[in-house]
C-alpha positions in Angstrom: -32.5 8.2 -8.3 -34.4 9.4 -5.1 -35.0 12.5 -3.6 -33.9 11.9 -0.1 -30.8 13.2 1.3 -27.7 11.0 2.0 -27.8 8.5 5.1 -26.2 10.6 8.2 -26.0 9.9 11.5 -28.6 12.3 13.0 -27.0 14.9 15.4 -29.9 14.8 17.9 -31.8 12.2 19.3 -35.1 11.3 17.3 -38.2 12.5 19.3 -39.3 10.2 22.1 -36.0 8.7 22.3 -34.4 7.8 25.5 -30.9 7.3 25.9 -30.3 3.7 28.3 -29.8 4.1 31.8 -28.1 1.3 33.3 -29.8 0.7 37.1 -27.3 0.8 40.5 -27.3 -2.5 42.3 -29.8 -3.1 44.1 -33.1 -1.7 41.8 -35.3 -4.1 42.1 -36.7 -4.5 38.3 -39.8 -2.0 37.0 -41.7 -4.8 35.9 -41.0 -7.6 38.8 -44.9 -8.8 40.0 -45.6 -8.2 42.8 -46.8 -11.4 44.7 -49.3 -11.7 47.9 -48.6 -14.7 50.1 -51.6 -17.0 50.6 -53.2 -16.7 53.7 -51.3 -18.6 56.5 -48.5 -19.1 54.6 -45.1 -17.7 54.9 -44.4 -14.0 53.5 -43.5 -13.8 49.8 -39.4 -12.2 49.6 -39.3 -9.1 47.2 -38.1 -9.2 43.7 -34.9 -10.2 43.3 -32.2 -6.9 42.0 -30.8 -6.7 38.7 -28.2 -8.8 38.1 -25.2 -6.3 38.0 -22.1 -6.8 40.4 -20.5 -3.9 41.4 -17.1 -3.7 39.5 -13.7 -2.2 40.2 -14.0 0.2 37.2 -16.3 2.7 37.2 -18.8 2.2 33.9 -18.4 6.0 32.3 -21.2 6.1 29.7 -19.0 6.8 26.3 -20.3 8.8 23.4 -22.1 6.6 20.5 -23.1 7.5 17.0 -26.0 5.9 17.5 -28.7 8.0 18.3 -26.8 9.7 20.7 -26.9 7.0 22.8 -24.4 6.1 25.6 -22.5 3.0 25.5 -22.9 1.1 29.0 -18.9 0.0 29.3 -16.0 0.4 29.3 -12.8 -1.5 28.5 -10.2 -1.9 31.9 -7.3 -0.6 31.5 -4.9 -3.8 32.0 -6.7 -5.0 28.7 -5.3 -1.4 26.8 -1.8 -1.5 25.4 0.1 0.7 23.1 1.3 -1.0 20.3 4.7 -0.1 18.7 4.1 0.8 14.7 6.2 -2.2 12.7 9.8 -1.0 11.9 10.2 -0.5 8.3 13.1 -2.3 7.8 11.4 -5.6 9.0 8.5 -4.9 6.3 11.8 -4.4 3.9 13.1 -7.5 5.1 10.3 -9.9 4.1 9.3 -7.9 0.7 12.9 -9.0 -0.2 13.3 -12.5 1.0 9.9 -12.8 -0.7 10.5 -11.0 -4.3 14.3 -13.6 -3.9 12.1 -16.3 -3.1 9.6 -15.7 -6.1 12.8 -14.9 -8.6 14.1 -18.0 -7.4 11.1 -19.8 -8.5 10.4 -18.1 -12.1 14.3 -18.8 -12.9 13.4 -22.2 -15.0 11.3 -19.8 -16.9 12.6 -16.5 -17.1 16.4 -17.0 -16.0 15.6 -14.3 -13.2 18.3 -16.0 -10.7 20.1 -12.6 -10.2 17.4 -10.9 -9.0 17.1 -13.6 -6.3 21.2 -13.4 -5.1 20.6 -9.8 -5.0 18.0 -9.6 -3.0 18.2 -12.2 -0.4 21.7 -11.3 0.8 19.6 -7.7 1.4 17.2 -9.3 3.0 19.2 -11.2 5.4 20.8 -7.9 6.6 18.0 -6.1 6.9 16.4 -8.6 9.0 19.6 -8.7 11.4 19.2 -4.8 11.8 15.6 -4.2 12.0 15.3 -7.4 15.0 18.6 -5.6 16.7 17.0 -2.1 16.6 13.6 -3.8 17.6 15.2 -5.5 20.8 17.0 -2.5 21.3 13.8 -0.5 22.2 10.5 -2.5 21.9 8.3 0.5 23.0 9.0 2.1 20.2 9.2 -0.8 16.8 7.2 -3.7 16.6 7.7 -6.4 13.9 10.3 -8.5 15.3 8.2 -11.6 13.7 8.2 -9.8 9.9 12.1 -9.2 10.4 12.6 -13.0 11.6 10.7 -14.0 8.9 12.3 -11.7 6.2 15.6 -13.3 7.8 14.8 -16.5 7.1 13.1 -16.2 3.6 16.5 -14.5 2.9 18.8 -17.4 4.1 16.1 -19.6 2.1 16.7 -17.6 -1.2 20.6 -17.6 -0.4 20.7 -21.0 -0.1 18.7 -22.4 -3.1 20.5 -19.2 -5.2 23.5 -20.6 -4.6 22.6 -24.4 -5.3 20.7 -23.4 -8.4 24.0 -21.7 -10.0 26.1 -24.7 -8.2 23.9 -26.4 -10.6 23.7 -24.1 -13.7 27.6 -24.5 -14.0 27.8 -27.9 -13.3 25.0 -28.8 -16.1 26.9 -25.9 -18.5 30.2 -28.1 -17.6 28.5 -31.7 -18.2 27.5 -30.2 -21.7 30.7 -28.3 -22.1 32.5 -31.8 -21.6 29.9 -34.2 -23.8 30.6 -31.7 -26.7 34.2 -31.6 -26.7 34.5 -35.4 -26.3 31.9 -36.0 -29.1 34.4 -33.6 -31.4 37.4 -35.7 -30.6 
C-alpha cells in the first residue's frame, strides 16, 4: 500500500490557480495581433470581440468541485421541470403482470399456473387505480406508462391463464375419455 492520503477534492484552490473569467461582449481578445496597414493602403479594422452573444439569462458563475472553479452557465429555466416520483402502485402493477407472465411461462415445467391467475387479475387492478390516481393529479405521481404497462402484462397473463387451463382440462378430458373407452 502507499503512504499518501485518500484522493479529496482540495478545499482551496492550488497555488497559482485562477478561477475562469468569462469576458463581457465586446473584449476584444488578449492575444489578437495587432496589424499596421501598409503605407497607402486602407486602415486595418481592430480585432474582432469574443464570440459571445448577450443572452436573456444572466450566466451566474455556479460553485464546482473542481478546484474551486466556477462553472460559466447556467441551465434556463423553461428547460427545468419537476418531475413527479412514480406512484407505487404502477411499480406494483408491472412487478405483477410480470411475475404472471413469468409463472405463465415456467407452468410446462413447474405447474406454476396459479401463481399466474393470481397475480394478473392483481395486476390489472392495480394498473386501473394507480393510472386513475395518476390522471387525477399529475403533479404529484408519475408512472402512468409502468401502470399501462403493468395493465396490459396483466390482461396478457389473464388471457393465456385462462386458455392454458381451458386447455389443461380439455387435454385431462381427451385422456379421461381415451381411458374409459379403452376399458369398455
Amino acid at each position: 500500500m502507499s503512504d499518501q492520503p485518500p484522493l479529496t477534492p482540495p478545499s482551496q484552490p492550488s497555488p497559482g490557480f485562477e478561477p475562469y473569467q468569462a469576458p463581457a461582449y465586446g473584449d476584444v481578445a488578449p492575444d489578437a495581433p495587432t496589424q499596421q496597414a501598409p503605407a497607402g493602403s486602407a486602415p486595418v479594422p481592430p480585432a474582432a470581440p469574443y464570440p459571445v452573444a448577450p443572452g436573456p439569462y444572466p450566466v451566474a458563475p455556479v460553485a464546482s468541485p473542481y478546484q474551486g472553479a466556477p462553472v460559466p452557465y447556467q441551465v434556463a429555466p423553461q428547460y427545468l421541470r419537476h418531475v413527479a416520483p412514480t406512484h407505487s402502485l404502477a411499480t406494483t402493477s408491472l412487478a405483477l403482470g410480470i411475475s404472471g407472465l413469468v409463472g405463465l411461462m415456467l407452468t410446462p415445467v413447474f405447474f406454476v399456473t396459479f401463481l399466474a391467475v393470481l397475480c394478473s387479475p392483481f395486476a390489472i387492478w392495480t394498473g386501473l387505480k394507480a393510472r386513475r390516481e395518476i390522471r387525477a393529479n399529475p403533479q404529484a405521481f408519475g408512472g402512468e406508462g409502468l401502470a399501462t404497462a403493468g395493465f396490459i402484462t396483466g390482461i396478457i397473463g389473464l388471457v393465456l391463464a385462462v386458455l392454458g387451463l381451458v386447455a389443461l382440462v380439455a387435454v385431462v378430458g381427451l385422456f379421461v375419455a381415451a381411458l374409459s373407452s379403452a376399458s369398455s
